[in-house]
C-alpha positions as CSV (number, residue, x, y, z in Angstrom):
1,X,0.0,0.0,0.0
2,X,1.2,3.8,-0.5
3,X,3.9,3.5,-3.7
4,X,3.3,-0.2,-5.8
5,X,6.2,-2.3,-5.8
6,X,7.4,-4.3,-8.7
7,X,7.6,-4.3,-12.1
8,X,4.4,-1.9,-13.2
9,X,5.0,1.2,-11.0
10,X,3.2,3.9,-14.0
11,X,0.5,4.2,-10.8
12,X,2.6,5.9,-8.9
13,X,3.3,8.6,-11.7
14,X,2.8,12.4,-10.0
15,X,1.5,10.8,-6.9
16,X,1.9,14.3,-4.8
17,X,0.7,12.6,-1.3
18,X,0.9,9.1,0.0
19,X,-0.2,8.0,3.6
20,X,0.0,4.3,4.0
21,X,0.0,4.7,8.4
22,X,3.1,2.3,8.2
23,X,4.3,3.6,11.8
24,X,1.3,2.7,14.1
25,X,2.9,4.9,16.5
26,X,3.0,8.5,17.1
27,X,0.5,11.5,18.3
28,X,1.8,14.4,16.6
29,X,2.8,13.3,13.2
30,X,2.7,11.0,10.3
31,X,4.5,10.5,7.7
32,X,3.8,10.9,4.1
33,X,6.4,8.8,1.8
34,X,5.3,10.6,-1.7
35,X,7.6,13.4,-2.7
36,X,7.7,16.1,-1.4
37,X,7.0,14.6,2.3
38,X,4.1,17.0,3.3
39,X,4.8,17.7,7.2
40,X,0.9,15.7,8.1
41,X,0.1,17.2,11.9
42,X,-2.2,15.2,14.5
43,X,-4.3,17.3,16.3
44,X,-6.4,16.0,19.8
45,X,-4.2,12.2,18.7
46,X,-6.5,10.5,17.1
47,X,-6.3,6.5,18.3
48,X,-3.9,3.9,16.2
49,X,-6.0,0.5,15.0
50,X,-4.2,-3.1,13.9
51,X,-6.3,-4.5,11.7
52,X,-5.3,-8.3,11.8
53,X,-3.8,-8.3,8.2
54,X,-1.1,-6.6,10.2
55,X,-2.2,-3.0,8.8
56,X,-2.8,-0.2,11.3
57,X,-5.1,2.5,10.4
58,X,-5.8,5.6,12.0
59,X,-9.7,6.0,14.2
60,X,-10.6,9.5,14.5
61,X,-13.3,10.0,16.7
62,X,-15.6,12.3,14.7
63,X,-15.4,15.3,17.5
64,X,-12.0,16.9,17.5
65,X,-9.3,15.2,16.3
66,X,-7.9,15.3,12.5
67,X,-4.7,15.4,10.5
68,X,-3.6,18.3,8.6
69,X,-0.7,19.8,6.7
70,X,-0.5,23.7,7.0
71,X,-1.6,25.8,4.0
72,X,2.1,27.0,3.2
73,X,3.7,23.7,2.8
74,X,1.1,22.0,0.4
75,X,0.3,24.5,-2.4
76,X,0.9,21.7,-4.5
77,X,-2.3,20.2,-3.2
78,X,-4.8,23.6,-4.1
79,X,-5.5,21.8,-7.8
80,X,-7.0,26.0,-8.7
81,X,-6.8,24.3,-12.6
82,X,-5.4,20.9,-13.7
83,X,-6.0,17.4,-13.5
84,X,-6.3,15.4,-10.3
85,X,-7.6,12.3,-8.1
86,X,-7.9,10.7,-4.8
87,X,-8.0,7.6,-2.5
88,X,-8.7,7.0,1.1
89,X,-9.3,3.6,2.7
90,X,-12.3,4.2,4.8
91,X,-14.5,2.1,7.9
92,X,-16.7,4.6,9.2
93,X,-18.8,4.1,12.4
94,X,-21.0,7.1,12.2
95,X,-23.3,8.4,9.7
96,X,-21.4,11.0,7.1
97,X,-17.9,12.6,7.7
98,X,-15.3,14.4,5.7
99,X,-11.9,12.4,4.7
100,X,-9.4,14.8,3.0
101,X,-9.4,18.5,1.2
102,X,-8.9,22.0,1.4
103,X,-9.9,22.8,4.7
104,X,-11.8,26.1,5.3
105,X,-15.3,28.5,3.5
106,X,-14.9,28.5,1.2
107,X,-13.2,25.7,0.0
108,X,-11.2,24.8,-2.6
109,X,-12.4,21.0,-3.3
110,X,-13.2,18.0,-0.8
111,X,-14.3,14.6,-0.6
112,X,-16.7,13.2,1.8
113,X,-19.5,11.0,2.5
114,X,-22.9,12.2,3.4
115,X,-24.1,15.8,3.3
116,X,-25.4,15.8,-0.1
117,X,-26.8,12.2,-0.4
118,X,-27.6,10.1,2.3
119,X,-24.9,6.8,2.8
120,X,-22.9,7.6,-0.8
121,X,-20.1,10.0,-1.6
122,X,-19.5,13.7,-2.8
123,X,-16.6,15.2,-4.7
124,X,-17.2,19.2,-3.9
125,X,-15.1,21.7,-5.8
126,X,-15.2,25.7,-5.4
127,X,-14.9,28.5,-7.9
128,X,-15.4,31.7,-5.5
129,X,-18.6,31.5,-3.6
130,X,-20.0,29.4,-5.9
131,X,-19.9,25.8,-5.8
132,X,-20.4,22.3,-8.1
133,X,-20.9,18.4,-6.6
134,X,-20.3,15.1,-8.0
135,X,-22.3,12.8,-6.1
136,X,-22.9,8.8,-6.4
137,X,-25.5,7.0,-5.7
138,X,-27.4,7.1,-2.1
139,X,-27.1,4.0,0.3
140,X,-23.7,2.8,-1.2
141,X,-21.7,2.4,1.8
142,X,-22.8,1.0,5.0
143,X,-21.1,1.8,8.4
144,X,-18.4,-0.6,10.1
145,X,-17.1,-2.0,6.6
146,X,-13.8,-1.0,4.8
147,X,-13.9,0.0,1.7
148,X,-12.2,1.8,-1.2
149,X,-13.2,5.5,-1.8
150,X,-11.3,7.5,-4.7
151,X,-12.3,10.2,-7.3
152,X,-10.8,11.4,-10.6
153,X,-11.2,15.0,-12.1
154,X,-10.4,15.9,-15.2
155,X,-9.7,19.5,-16.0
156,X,-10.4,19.6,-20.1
157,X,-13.8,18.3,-20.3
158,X,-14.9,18.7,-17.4
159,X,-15.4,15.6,-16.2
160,X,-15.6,14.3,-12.4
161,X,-15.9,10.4,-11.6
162,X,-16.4,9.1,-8.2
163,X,-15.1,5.5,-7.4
164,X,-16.1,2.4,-4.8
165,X,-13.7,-0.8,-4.4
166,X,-12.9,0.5,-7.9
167,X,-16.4,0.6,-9.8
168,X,-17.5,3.7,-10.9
169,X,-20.5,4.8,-8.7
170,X,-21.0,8.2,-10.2
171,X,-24.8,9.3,-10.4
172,X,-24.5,13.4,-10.2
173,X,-21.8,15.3,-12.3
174,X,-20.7,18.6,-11.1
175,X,-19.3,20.9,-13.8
176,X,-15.5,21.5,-12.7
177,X,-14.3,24.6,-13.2
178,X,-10.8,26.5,-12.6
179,X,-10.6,27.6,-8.3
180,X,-8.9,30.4,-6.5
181,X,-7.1,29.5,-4.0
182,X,-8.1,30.2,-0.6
183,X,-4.8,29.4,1.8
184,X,-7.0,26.7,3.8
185,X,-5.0,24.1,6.0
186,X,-5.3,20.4,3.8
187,X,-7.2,18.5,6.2
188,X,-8.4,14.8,6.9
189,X,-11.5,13.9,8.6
190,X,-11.7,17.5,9.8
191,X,-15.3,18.5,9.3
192,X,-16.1,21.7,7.1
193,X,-17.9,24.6,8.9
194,X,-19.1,26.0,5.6
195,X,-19.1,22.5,3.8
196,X,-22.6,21.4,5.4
197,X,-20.5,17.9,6.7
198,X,-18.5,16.9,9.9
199,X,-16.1,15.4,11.4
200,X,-15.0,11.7,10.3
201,X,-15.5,9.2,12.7
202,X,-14.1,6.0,12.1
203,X,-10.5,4.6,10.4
204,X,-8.7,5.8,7.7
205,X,-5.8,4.2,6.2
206,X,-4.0,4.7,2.8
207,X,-4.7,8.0,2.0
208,X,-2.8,9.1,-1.6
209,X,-3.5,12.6,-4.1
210,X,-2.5,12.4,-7.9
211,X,-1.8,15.5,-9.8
212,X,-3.2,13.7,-12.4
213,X,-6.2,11.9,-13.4
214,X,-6.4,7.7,-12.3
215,X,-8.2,6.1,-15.1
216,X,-11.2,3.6,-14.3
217,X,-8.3,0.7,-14.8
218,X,-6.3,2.3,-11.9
219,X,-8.8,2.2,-9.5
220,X,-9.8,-0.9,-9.8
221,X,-5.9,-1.9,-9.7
222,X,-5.4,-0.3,-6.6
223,X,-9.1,-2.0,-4.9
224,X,-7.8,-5.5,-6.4
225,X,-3.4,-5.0,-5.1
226,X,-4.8,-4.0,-1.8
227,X,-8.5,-5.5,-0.6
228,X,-7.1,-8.5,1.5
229,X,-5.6,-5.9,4.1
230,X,-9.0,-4.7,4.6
231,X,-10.7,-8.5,4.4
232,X,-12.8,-7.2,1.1
């Protein structure tokens, strides 16, 4: 999990964030293994979990404790134009929750369950005060089981795709469109004041952002390399 191994490593092409949780230790910091190593802060030390693939996963507790990388060491991660995409292994205990973005109202993008469809995920980006969401289908993911929850955008068509253990679950497409940036913390399962959603509570493991868009294959290459850890 986090950069592929072997002989086919093209998935891990402009890969601009990678959290696999390999340390299972630790209450201020983890480490992020993609170039350029974003500085990720704990905040209230959210609890470390061993799943018993030998995996540990982070459990946030959906009330005050998050992750984070300040504003002025991730521009990289603003996507204002450009291609881009996202993964997060996710167990959630709790109804809704946000699990990684631009922090802060307005936003620049984010991705979370709930909010804007009940049980199935949303892929919100900003342009000023206005705002576009690509939703999938309601009552896709149930609470306490893991699954894999990724998006792609695609700057030139525009053309948003939201992904589930690597199937294309997409129901609502939000028109992307170029962002300012807003110099918003990146945050994980930190709830969005503005955003209409809360707090993540539940595990997170795996966490990666592309700087490019993950084709349908890729998603389903990642779900397929990586389900046993997560006994899907």
């Amino acid at each position: 999990m986090g950069l592929v191994k072997g002989f086919d490593r093209t998935i891990n092409k402009q890969l601009l964030l990678s959290i696999p949780m390999f340390e299972g230790i630790g209450t201020s910091t983890i480490k992020d293994i993609a170039k350029p190593h974003h500085l990720v802060s704990l905040t209230h030390s959210p609890a470390w979990v061993l799943l018993s693939s030998g995996v540990w996963a982070l459990n946030f507790d959906g009330t005050n404790d998050y992750a984070s990388i300040s504003h002025a060491l991730f521009t990289d991660l603003d996507f204002t134009t450009g291609d881009f995409s996202g993964i997060c292994w996710q167990y959630k205990t709790t109804y809704g929750g946000f699990y990684f973005g631009n922090c802060a109202n307005p936003m620049t993008w984010g991705f979370y369950i709930g909010g804007d469809v009940t049980e199935g995920l949303v892929l919100k980006t900003w342009s000023g005060a206005s705002s576009q969401s690509t939703i999938s289908a309601a009552s896709i993911v149930s609470s306490s089981v893991w699954y894999l929850a990724g998006f792609s955008v695609r700057d030139s068509d525009p053309s948003c795709r939201l992904y589930l253990n690597g199937i294309d679950v997409t129901s609502v497409l939000g028109i992307y469109s170029p962002r300012g940036a807003t110099g918003a913390d990146f945050a994980i399962a930190k709830g969005v004041g503005g955003g209409g959603i809360g707090n993540f509570t539940g595990n997170l493991c795996g966490i990666r952002v592309w700087n490019r868009r993950l084709d349908p294959r890729e998603h389903m290459e990642i779900f397929n390399r990586e389900r046993h850890l997560f006994g899907v």
